[in-house]
C-alpha positions in Angstrom: 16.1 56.0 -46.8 18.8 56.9 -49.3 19.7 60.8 -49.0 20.8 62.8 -51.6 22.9 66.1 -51.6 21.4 69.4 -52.1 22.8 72.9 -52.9 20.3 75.7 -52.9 21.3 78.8 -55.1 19.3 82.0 -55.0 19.8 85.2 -53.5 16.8 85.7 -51.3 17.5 83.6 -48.0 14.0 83.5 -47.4 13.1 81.4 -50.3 16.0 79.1 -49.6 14.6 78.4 -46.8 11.1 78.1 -47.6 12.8 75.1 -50.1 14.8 73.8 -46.9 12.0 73.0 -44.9 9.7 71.5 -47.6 12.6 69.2 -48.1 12.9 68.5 -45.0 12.0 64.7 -43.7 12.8 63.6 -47.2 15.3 61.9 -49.1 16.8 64.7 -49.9 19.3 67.1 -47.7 20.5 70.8 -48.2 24.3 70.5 -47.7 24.4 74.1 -49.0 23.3 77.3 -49.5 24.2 80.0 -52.0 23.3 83.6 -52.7 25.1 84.4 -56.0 26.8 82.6 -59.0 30.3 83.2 -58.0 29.0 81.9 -54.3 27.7 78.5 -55.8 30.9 78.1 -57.6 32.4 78.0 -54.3 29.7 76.4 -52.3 29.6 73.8 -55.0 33.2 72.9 -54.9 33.4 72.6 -51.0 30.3 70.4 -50.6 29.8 68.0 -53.2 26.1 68.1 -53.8 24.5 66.1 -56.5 21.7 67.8 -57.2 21.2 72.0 -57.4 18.3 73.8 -57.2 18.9 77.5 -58.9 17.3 80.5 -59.6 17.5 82.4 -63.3 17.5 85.9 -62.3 19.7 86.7 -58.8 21.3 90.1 -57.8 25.2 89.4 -58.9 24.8 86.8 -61.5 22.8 85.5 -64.1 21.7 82.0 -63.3 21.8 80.5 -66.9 25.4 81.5 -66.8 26.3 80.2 -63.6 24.7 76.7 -65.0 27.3 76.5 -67.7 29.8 77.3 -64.9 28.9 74.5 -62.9 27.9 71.9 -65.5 31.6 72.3 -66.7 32.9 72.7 -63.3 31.1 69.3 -62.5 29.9 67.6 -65.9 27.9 64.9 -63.8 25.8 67.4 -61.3 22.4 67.5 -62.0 20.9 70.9 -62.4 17.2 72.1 -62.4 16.3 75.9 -62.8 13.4 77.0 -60.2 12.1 80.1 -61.4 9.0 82.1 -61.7 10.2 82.8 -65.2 7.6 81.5 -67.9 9.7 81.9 -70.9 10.5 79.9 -73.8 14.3 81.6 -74.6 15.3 81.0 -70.7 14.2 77.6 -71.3 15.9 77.0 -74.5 19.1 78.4 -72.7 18.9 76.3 -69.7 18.5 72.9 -72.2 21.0 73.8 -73.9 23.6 74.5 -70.8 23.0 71.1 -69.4 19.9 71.7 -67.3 18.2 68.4 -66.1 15.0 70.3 -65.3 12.8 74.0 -65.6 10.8 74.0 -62.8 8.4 77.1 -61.3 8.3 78.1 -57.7 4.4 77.4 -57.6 5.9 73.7 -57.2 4.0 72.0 -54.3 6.4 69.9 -51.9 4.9 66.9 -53.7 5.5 67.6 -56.6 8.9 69.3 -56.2 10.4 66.1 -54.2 8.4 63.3 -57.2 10.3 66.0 -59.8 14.0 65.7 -57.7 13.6 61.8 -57.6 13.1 61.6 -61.3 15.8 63.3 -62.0 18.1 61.5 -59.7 17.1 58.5 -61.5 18.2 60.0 -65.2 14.4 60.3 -66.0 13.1 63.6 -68.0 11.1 66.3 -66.3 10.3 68.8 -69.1 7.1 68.0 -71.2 7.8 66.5 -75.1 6.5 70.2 -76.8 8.9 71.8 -74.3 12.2 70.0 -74.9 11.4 69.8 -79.0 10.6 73.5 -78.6 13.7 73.7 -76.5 16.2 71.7 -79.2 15.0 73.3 -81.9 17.2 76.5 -80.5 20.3 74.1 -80.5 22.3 74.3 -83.4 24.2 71.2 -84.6 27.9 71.9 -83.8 29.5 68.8 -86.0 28.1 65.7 -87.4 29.7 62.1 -86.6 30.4 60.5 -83.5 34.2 61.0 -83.6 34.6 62.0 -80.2 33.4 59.4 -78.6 35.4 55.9 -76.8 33.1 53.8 -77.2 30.8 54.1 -80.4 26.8 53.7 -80.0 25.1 50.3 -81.2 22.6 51.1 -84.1 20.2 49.9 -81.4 21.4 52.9 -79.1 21.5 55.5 -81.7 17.6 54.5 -82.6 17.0 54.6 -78.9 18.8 58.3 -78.4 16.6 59.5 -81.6 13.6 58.3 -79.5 15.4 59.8 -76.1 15.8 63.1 -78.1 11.9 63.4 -79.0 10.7 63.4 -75.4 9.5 59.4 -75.4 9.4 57.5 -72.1 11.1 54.5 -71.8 7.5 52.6 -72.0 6.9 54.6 -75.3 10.3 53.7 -76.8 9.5 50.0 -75.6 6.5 49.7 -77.6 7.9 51.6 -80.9 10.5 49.0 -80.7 9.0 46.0 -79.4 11.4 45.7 -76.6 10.2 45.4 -72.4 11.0 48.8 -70.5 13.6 47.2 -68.2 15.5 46.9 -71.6 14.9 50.3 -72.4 16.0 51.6 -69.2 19.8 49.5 -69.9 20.0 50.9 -73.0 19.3 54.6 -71.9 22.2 54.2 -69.0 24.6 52.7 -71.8 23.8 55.9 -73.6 24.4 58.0 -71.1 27.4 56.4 -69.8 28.7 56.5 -73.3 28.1 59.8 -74.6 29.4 61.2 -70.7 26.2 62.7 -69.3 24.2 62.2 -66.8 20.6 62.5 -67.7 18.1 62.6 -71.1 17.7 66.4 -71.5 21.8 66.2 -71.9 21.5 63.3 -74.1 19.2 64.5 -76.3 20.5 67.9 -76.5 24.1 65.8 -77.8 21.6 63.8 -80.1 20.8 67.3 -82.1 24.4 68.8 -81.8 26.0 65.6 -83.6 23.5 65.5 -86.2 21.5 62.4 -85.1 18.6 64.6 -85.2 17.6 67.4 -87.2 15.4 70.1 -86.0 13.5 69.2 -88.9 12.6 66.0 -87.1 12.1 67.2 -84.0 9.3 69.9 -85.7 7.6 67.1 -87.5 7.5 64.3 -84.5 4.3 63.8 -83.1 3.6 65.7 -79.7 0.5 64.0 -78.1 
């Protein structure tokens, strides 16, 4: 069974290791433990994880910040917030700092370890109404796709709009007439292209370039 790295970051010990031991036995293993921001900085850098679990609100740091931090300490790490915070602006925030997931600690172990493997594998955790409700707080920043190497196919941009609305890869298959396994190779050109690492980063790089409006994403369909 393939293992993947773990960091834990919040500053009550006995939630980390409530989280240890539900993950224990599975494919993924808790190199890591942190109690603050400035600690996961650290923690971060001397263990390598490639996933982080991390709180919002912890005793000598603000978790939304210390996602920036890490996102642009390591651009590729995936991130997903584990709260008990219900709220749409700490949501928003956590979308648009590169968050790969908003999860709350009433997660079963099931459901927590199906959510870690999804994101492992670049797939989207948050519902469509949340990450539409969540992009519509991201302002577009410049339009064109100047910066990047190697310019998207008109096949990838209409995949990225689709990527950007919440769709699954089965969805986009069948708005485009295309089988999923082609879906999925597009979606990894994407995100090797625009240099992120899973769809809530892509999309959120779809609206701040202009490929999508928020005007779009208010109007498209939520089922």
């Amino acid at each position: 069974m393939s293992e993947y790295r773990v960091l834990l970051v919040d500053d009550h010990a006995i939630w980390r290791g409530g989280v240890a031991a539900m993950l224990e036995g599975s494919a993924f293993t808790v190199v890591g433990e942190a109690g603050s921001s400035k600690e996961a900085l650290t923690v971060t850098e001397a263990t390598s994880p490639q996933v982080v679990l991390l709180d919002i609100r912890m005793a000598g740091g603000d978790g939304l910040e210390a996602l920036v931090a890490l996102k642009a300490q390591n651009p590729h790490l995936a991130i997903v917030m584990l709260t008990t915070y219900d709220n749409p602006t700490y949501m928003a925030r956590a979308v648009a700092g590169g968050a790969a997931g908003y999860l709350f600690k009433t997660v079963s172990r099931d459901q927590l370890l199906g959510a870690l493997q999804a994101v492992m594998h670049g797939e989207l955790l948050l519902r469509r109404e949340e990450l539409s409700r969540a992009l519509r707080s991201v302002g577009e920043k410049t339009a064109g796709f100047s910066d990047l190497i190697t310019p998207l196919s008109p096949r990838e941009e209409e995949v990225l709009r689709y990527v950007a609305e919440g769709l699954s890869n089965k969805e986009i298959g069948n708005l485009l007439f295309i089988g999923d396994g082609t879906v999925k190779s597009h979606v990894e050109h994407i995100l090797g292209k625009l240099g992120v690492s899973d769809r809530v980063q892509a999309a959120v790089w779809a609206m701040r370039h202009g490929l999508i409006s928020p005007q779009e994403i208010s109007h498209s369909s939520l089922d």
